[in-house]
C-alpha positions as CSV (number, residue, x, y, z in Angstrom):
1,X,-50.4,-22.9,64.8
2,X,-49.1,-19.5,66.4
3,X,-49.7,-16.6,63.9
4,X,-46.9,-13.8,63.9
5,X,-47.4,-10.2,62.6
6,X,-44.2,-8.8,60.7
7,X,-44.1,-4.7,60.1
8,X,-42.0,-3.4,57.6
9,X,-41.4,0.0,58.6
10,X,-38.7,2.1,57.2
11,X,-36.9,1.2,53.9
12,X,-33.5,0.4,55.5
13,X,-31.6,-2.4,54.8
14,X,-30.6,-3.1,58.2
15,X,-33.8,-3.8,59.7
16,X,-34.7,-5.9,56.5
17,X,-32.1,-8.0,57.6
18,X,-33.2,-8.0,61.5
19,X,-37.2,-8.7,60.5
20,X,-35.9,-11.1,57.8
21,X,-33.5,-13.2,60.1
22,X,-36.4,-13.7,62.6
23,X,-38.6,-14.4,59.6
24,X,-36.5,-17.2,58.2
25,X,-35.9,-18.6,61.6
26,X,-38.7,-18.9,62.9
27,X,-40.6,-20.3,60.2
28,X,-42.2,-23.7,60.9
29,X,-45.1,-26.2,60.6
30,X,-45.8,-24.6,64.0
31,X,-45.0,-21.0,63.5
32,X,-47.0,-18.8,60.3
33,X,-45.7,-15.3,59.3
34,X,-47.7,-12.4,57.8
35,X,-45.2,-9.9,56.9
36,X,-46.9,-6.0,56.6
37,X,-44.5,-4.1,54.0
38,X,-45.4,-0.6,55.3
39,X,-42.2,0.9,53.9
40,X,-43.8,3.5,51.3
41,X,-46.4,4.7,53.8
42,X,-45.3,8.4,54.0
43,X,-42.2,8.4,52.2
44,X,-41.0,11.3,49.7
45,X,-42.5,11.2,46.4
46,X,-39.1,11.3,45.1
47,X,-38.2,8.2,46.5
48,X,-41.3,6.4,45.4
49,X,-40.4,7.9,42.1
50,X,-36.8,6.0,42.3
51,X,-38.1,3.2,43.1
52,X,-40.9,2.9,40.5
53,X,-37.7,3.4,38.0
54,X,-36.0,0.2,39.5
55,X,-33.8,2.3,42.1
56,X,-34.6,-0.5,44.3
57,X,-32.7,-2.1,47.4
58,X,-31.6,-5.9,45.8
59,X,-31.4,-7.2,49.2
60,X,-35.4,-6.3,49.5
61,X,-36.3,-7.9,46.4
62,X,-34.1,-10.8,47.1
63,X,-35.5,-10.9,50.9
64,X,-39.3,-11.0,49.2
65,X,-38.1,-14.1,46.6
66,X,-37.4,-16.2,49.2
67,X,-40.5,-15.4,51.4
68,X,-42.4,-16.1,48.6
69,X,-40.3,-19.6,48.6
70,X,-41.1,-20.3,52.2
71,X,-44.8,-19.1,51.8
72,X,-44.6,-16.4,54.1
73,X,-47.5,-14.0,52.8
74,X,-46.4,-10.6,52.5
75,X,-49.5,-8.3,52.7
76,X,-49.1,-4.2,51.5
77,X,-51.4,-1.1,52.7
78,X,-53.7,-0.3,49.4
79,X,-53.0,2.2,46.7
80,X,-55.7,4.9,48.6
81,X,-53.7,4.1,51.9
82,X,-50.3,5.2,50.8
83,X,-52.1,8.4,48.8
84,X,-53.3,9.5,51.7
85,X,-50.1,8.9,53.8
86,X,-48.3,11.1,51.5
87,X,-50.7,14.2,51.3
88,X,-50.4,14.5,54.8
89,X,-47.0,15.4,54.3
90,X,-48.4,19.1,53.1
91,X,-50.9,19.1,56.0
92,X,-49.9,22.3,57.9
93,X,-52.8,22.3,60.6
94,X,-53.0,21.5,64.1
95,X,-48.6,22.2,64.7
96,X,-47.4,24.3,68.1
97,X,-44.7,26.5,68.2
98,X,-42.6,24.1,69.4
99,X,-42.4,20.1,70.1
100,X,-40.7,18.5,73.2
101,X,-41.0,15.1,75.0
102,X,-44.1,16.1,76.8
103,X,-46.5,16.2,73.9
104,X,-48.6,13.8,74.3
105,X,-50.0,14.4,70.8
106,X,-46.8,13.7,68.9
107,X,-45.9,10.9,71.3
108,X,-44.9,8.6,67.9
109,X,-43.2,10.9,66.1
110,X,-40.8,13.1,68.9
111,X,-38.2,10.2,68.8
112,X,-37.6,10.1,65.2
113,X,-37.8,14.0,64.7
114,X,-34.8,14.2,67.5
115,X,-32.9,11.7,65.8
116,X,-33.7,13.8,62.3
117,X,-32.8,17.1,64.3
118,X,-30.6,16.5,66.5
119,X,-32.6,18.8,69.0
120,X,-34.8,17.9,72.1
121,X,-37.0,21.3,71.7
122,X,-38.0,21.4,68.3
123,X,-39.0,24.1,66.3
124,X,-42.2,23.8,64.3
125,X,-40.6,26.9,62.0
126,X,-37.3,25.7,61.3
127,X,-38.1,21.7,60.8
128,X,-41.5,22.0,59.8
129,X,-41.1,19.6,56.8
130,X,-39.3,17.1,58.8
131,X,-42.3,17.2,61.4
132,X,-45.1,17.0,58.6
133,X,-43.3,13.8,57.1
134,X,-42.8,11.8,60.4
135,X,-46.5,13.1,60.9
136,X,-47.3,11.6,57.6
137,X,-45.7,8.4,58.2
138,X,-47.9,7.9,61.7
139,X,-50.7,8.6,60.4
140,X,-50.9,7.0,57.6
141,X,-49.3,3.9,59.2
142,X,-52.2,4.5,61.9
143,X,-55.2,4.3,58.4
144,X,-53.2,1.1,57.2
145,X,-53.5,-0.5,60.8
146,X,-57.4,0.4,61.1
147,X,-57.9,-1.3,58.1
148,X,-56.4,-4.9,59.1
149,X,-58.3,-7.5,60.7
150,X,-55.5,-8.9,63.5
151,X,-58.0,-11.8,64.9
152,X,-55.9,-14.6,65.0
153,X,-52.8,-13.2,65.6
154,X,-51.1,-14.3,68.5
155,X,-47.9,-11.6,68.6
156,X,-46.3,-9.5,66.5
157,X,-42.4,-8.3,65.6
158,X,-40.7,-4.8,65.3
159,X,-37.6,-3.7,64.6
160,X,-36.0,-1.0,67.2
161,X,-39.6,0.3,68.5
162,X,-38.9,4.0,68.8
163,X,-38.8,5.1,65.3
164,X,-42.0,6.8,63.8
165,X,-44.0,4.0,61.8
166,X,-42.7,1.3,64.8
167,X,-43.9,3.2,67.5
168,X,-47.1,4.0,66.4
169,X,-47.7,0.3,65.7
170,X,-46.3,-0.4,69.0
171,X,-48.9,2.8,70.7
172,X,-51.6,0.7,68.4
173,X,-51.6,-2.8,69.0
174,X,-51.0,-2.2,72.6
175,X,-54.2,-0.8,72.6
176,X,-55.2,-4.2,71.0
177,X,-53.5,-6.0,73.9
178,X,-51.7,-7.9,71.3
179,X,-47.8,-9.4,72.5
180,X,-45.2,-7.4,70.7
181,X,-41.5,-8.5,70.3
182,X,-39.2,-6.0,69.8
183,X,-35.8,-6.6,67.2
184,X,-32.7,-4.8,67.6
185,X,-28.6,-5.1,67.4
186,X,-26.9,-6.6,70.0
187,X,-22.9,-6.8,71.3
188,X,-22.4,-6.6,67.5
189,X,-23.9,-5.5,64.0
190,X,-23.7,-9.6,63.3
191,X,-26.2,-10.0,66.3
192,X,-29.3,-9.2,67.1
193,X,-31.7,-9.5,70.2
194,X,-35.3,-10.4,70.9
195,X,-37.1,-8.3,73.5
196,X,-40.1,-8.3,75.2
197,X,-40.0,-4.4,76.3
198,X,-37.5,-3.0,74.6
199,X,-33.9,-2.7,73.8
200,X,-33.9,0.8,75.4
201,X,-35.7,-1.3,78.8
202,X,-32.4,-1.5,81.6
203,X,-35.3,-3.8,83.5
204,X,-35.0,-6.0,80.6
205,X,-31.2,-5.4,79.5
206,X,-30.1,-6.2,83.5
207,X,-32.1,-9.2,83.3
208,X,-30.8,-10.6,80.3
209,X,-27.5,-9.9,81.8
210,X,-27.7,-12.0,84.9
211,X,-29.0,-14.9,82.7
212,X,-26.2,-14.7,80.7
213,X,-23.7,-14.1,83.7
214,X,-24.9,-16.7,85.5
215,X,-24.9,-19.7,82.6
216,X,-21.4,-18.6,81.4
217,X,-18.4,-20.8,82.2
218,X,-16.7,-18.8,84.9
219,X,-13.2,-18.9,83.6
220,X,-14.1,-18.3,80.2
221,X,-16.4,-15.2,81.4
222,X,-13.5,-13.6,83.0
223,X,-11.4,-13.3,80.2
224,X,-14.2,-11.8,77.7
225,X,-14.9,-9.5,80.8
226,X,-12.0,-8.5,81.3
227,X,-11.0,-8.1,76.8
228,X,-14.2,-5.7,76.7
229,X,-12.8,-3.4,79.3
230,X,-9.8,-3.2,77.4
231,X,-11.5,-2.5,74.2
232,X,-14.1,-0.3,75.2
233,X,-11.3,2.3,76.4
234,X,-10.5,2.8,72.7
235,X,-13.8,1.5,70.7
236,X,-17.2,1.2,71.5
237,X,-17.7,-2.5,70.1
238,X,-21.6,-1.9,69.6
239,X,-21.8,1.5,68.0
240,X,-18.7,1.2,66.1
241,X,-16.9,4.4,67.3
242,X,-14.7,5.3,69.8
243,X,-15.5,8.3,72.2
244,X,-12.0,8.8,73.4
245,X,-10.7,9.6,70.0
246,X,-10.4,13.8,70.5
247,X,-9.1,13.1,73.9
248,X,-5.1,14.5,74.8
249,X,-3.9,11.6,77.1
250,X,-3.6,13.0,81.0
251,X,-5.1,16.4,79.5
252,X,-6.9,18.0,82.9
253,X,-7.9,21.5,83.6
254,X,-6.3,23.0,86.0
255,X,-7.9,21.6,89.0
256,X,-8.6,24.0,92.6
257,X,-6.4,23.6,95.9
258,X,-7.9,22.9,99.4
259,X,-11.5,21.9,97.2
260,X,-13.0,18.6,96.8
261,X,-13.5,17.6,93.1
262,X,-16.5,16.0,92.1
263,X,-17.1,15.2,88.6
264,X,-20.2,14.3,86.6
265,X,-20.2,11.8,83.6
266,X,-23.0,12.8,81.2
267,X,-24.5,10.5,78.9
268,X,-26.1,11.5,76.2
269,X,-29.4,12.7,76.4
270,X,-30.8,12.2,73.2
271,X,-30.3,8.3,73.9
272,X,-33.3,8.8,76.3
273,X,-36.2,9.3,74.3
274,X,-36.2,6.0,73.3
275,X,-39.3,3.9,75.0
276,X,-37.7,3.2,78.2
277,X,-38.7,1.8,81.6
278,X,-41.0,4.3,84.0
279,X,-38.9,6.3,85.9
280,X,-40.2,6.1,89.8
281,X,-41.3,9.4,91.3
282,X,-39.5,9.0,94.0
283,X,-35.9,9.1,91.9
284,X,-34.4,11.0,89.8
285,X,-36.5,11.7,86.5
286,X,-33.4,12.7,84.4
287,X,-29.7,13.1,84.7
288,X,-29.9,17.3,84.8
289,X,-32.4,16.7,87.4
290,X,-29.7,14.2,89.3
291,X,-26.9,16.9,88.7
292,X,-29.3,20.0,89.4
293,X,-30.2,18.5,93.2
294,X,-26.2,17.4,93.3
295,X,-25.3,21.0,93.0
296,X,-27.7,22.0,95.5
297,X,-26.3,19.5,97.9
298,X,-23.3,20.9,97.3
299,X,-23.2,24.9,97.2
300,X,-21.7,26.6,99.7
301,X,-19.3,23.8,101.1
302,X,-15.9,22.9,99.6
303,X,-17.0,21.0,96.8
304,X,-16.3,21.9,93.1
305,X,-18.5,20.1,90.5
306,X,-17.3,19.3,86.9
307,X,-19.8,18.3,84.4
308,X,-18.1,16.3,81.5
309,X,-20.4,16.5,78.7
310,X,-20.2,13.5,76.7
311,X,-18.6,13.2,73.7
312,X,-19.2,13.6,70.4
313,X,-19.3,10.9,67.8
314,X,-16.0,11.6,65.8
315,X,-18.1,11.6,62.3
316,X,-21.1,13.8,64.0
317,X,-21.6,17.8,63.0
318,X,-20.2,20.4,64.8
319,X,-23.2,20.7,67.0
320,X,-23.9,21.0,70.5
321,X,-27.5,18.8,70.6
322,X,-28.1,18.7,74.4
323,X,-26.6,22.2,75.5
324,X,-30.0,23.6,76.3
325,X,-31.0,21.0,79.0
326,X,-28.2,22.3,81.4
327,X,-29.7,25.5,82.1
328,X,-31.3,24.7,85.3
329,X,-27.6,23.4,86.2
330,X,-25.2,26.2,85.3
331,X,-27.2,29.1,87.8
332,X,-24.5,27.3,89.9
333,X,-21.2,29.4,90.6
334,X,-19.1,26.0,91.9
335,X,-20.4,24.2,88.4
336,X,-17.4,23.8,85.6
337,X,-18.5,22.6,82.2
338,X,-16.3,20.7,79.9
339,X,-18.2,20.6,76.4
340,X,-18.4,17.8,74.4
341,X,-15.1,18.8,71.8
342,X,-13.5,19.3,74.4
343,X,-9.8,17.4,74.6
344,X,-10.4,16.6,78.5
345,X,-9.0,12.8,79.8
346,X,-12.2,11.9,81.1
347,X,-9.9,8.8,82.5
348,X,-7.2,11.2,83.9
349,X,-9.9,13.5,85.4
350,X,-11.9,11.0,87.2
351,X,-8.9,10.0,89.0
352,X,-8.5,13.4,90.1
353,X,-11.4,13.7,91.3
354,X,-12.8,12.5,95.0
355,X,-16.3,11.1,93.9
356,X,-17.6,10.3,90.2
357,X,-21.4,10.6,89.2
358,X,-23.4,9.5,86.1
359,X,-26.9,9.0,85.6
360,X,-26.0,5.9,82.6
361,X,-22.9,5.9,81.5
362,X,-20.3,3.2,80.8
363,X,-17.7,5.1,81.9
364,X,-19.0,4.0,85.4
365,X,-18.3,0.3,85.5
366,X,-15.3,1.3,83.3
367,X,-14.1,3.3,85.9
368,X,-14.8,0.7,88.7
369,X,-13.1,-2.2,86.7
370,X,-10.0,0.4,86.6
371,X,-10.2,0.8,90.8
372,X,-11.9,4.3,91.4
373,X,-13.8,3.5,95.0
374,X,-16.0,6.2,94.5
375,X,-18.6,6.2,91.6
376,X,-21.8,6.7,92.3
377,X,-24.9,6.3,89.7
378,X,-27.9,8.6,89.8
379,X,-30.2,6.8,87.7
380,X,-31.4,3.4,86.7
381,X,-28.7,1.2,84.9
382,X,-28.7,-2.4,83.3
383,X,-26.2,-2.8,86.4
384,X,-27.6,-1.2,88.7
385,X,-28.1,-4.5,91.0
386,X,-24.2,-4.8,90.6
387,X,-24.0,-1.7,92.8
388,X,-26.8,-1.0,94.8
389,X,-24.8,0.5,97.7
390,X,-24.1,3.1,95.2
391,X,-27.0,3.5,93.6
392,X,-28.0,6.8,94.9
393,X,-31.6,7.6,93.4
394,X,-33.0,9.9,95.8
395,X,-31.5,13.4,97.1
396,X,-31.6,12.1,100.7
397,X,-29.5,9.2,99.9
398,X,-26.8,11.7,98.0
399,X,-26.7,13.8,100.7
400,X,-26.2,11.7,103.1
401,X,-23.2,9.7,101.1
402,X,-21.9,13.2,100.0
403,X,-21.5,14.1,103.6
404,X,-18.8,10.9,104.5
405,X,-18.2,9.5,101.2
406,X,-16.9,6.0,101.8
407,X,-14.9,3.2,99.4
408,X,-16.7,0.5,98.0
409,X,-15.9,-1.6,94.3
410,X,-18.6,-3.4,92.7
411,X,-18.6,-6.5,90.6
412,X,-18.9,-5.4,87.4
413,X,-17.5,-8.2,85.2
414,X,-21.2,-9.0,84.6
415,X,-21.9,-6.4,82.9
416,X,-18.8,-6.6,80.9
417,X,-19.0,-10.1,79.6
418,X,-23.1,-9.0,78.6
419,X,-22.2,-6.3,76.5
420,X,-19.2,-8.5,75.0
421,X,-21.2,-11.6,73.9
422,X,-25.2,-10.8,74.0
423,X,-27.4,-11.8,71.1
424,X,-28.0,-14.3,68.5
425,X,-25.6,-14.3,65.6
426,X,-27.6,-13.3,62.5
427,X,-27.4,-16.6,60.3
428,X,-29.3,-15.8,56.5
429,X,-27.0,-12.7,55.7
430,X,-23.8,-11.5,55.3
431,X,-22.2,-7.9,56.2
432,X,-19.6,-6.3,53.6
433,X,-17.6,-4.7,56.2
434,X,-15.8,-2.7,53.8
435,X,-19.2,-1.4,51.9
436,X,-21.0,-1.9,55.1
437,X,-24.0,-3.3,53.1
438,X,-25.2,-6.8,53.9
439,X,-25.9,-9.8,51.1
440,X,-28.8,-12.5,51.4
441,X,-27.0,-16.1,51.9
442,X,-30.1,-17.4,50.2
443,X,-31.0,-15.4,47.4
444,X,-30.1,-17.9,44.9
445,X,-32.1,-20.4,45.5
């Protein structure tokens, strides 16, 4: 009988649902799950206190009713484990002046504190508390995990993989050489993924996208192809929002005669601190590395680089996350920047312009599915094997395409129809589009 590992983590309904659909699915004479509810290690007192009062989530205790029903064993840290998770919260010791990506000692926690922050360079004075709880919740996730006995257990399941208590289980049972699966959403909030690195892994993604492509009717692909592109200029199906909404249709700045106009499509950076695949030495390690060498390339020819930030999410705060890692960048005189509020037609100005750039961006294949020739990526996509003549990763390679730019349009429907249709429609709940809160289909039984 294969043994599966199930982590609670963070005491959000939405992964409930995603480790609970997988649960209930996979439950067979063939297949045993231990589910590990580490959900109070290193939470607020407050909350514990709310909960203990019966402020509880009713799609948790319904979720637990019918594990009990399918005997699946759920298993929770001790009383002394989740003590101790909690004091460290008002452990001061041992904290720099700052944390960035590079820290290897808060490795588990710098993902979750940018996504808390909203900064890449955090500082230990300003968001001290936030750093002492995620610190609290590794390491008293890391206590809980010493204590269990995994002999036996063939593979275990997170959901998302980059947030504090899921990535130091992940940093852990690697250690243990124990398979991990990794849950996360897919094309849409009523579908969810399975994945053996991760769902921030464009090795992975890309090859789930061929698969896909390449056992999909062909007639039937086109059209959802070719829907998605006409979507995705308005709404980004998967994140819910759409990124053209402050946009002024045709709005440009005023662009300079006799120059050639090169414009770079930022993504957003903070998306990148998710576990992700290696990045070779020999390419580009970020995309203000890939726009910092494309300006060097550049300078002093008749070339004229815009950098479109990308935009902000409509509902976001008035807050420029990433404006610090475009320092190295704006030392150059023939760099414009177009901030993220900004009312710029990224559409409009791409068409203006002679060659596009991105590091990952959907704008790219957006733009190619619309007929731009020229896009070039800087980094490594999902895609990338759509456009490999294109894919620029090295500074020798841009300068040399920089130097006679030339017309080439890639496939791109592939990519399209993946992001339209990937993942396995969640079966055991229900989502209250309206509330946006999600119901057990079994819980009455």
């Amino acid at each position: 009988m294969k043994r599966n590992a199930l982590f609670f983590c963070d005491p959000a309904d939405w992964q409930r649902v995603l480790l609970g659909e997988y649960a209930l699915t996979h439950t067979s004479e063939s297949e045993l799950m231990i589910v590990y509810d580490f959900e109070h290690l290193g939470e607020p007192l407050l909350k514990t206190f709310l909960r203990a009062l019966g402020v509880k989530s009713k799609l948790k205790k319904d979720l637990l009713r019918v594990f009990r029903q399918s005997k699946i064993r759920v298993i929770k840290p001790n009383l002394k484990t989740i003590v101790y998770s909690r004091m460290q919260i008002l452990n001061y010791k041992e904290l720099p002046n700052y944390i960035e990506i590079n820290n290897p000692d808060f490795s588990s926690i710098y993902p979750n504190l940018v996504n808390i922050t909203g900064r890449l360079k955090i500082s230990v004075s300003k968001y001290s508390r936030a750093i002492r709880q995620e610190r609290a919740k590794s390491r008293g996730t890391l206590l809980a995990l010493m204590q269990l006995n995994f002999e036996g257990i063939d593979q275990a399941i997170l959901v998302n993989g980059r947030f504090t208590k899921s990535l130091t289980i992940r940093h852990h049972l690697n250690s243990l050489n124990i398979p991990l699966k990794i849950l996360e959403y897919a094309s849409t909030q009523e579908k969810y993924e399975v994945f053996e690195i991760g769902p921030h892994s464009n090795f992975e993604l890309g090859e789930k996208m061929r698969l896909a492509w390449s056992a999909a009717d062909p007639g039937t692909r086109d059209v959802i192809a070719s829907d998605f592109f006409k979507i995705l200029c308005d709404r980004d199906p998967s994140a819910g929002v759409s990124w053209t909404s402050a946009m002024v249709k045709n709005s440009v700045p005023e662009i300079p005669k006799d120059m050639k106009i090169l414009t770079f499509f930022s993504s957003s950076e903070s998306e990148f601190v998710g576990v992700r695949d290696q990045v070779s030495t020999e390419e580009f390690a970020n995309q203000a590395t890939a726009l910092n060498s494309l300006l060097e390339i550049t300078a002093g020819q008749d070339w004229v680089v815009y950098l479109r930030r990308h935009p902000k999410r409509p509902d976001s705060e008035n807050l420029d996350v990433e404006d610090e890692i475009w320092e190295q960048c704006r030392m150059h005189n023939h760099l414009i920047e177009i901030n993220p509020f900004s009312h710029v037609d990224s559409f409009a100005l791409a068409f203006q312009s002679d060659v596009v750039a991105h590091y990952d961006s959907s704008i790219g294949p957006q733009l190619i599915d619309m007929g731009h020739p020229r896009v070039i990526t800087l980094g490594n996509t999902l895609w990338s094997t759509l456009d490999d003549f294109h894919n620029l990763r090295t500074k020798q390679n841009l300068r040399e395409y920089l130097n006679n730019p030339s017309d080439y349009l890639p496939d791109v429907r592939a990519w399209a129809y993946f992001r339209a249709v990937y993942g396995k429609t969640i079966q055991n709940f229900v989502l209250d589009r309206k509330h946006m809160s999600w119901r057990l289909i079994k819980s009455n039984q």
